[in-house]
Wavefront OBJ file of the C-alpha trace (Angstrom):
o trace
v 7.279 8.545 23.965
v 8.084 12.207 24.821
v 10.417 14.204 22.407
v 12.971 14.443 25.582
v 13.063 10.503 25.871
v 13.235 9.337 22.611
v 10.148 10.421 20.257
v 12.796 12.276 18.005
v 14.854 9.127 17.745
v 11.734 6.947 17.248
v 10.156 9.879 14.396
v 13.631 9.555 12.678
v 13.656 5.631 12.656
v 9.952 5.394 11.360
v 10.285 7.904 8.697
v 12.293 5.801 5.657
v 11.158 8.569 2.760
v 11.275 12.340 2.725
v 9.091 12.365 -0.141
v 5.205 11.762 -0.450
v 4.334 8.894 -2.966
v 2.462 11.055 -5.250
v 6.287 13.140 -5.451
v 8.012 9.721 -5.039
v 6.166 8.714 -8.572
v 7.295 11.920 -10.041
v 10.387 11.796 -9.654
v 10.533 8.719 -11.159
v 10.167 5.817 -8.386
v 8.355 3.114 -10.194
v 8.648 0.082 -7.603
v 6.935 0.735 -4.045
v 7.207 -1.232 -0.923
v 4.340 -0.704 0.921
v 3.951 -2.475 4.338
v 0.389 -2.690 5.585
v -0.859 -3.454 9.167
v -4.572 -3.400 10.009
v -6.680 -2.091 12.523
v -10.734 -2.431 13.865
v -12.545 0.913 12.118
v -12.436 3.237 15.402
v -16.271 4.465 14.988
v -19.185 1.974 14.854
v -18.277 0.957 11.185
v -17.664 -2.857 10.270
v -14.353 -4.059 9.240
v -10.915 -3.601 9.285
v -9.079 -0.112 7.801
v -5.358 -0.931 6.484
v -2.060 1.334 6.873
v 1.197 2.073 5.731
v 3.356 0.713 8.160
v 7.098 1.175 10.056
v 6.904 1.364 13.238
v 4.112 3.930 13.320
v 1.018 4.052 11.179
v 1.060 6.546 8.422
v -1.390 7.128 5.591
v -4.450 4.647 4.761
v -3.879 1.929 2.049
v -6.685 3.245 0.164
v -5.131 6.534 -0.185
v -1.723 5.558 -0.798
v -3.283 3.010 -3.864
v -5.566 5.890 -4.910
v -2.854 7.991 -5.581
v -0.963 5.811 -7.472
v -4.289 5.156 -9.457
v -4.478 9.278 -10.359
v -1.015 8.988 -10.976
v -1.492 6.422 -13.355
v -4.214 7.800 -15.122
v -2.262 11.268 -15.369
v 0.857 9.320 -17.223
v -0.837 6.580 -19.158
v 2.807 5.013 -20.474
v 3.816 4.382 -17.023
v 3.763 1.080 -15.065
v 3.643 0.866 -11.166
v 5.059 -1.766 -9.313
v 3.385 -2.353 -5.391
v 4.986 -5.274 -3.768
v 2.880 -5.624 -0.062
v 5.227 -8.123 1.363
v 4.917 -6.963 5.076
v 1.534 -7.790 6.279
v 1.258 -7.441 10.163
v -1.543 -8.422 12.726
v -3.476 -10.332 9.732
v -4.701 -12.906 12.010
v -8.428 -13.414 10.296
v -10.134 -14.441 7.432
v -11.797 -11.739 7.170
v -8.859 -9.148 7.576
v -7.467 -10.883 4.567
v -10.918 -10.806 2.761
v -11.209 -7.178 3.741
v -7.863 -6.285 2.525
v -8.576 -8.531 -0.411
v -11.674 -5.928 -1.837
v -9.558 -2.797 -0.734
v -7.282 -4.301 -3.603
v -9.493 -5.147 -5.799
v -11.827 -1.921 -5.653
v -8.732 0.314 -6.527
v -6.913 -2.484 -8.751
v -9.568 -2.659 -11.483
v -8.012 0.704 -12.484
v -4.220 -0.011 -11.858
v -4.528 -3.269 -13.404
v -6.489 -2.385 -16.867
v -3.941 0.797 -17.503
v -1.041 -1.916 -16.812
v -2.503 -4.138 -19.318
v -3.167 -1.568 -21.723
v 0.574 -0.448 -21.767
v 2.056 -4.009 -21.206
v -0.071 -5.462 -24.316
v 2.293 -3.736 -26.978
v 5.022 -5.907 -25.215
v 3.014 -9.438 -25.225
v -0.485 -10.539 -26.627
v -1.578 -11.719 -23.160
v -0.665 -9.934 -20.507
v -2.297 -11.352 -16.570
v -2.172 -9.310 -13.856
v -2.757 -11.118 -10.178
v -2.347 -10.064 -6.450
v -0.730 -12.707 -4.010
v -1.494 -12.011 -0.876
v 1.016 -13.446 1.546
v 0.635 -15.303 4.398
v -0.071 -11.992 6.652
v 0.437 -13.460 10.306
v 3.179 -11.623 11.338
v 2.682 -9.050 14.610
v 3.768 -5.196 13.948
v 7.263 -4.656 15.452
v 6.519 -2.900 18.991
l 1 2 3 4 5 6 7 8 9 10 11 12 13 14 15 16 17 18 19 20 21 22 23 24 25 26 27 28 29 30 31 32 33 34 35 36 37 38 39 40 41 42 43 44 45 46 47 48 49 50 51 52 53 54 55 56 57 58 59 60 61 62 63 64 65 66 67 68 69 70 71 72 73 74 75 76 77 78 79 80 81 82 83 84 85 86 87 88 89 90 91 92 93 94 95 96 97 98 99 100 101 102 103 104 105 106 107 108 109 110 111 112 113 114 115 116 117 118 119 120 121 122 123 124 125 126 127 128 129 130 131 132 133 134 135 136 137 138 139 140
């Protein structure tokens, strides 16, 4: 939209933190809501490339999750919590496989420093990703 219509109004409604998530995490934030949509690579590569979502895309998935990985690994007491409840335009198998490995390439790391600091609480400690039912369309 231009700025004169409503691109300020539509910036101000798709912007819902001031703060990066590297600054978010330290300053403390320990529970992230990340909502993801996906999108077709835009050169010649395979497979699907996932963003932080609302409204407008923002930063890639994979960078958002390996910050939090580098954060983790700075401050090896802390605990991360990512909760990707809003999925939108998953609407193939192989979106949700895709996503799926972009989880699991980055998770190896968030999960073992998780366990590592969760095992003085319990002796078995399981860490799993549900991955919601991701059908929904991004709002327009």
């Amino acid at each position: 939209l231009p700025n004169v219509i409503g691109g300020s109004i539509l910036c101000n409604w798709t912007v819902t933190q001031k703060l990066d998530i590297q600054s978010q995490l330290l300053a403390g934030i320990r529970y992230l809501d990340f909502r993801v949509g996906v999108k077709k690579y835009s050169n010649n590569q395979s497979g699907y490339e996932f963003y932080l979502v609302h409204g407008q895309c923002a930063n890639t998935l994979a960078e958002e999750l390996q910050n939090v990985a580098e954060f983790l690994s700075d401050h090896p007491r802390e605990v991360v919590l990512i909760d990707c409840n809003h999925c939108y335009d998953f609407k193939t198998p192989e979106q949700i496989s895709d996503f799926e490995n972009l989880v699991l390439k980055v998770s190896p790391i968030v999960a073992l420093h998780m366990i590592s600091v969760l095992h003085g609480v319990t002796n078995e400690t399981v860490f799993g990703i549900l991955v919601p039912s991701c059908t929904q369309s991004l709002p327009r």
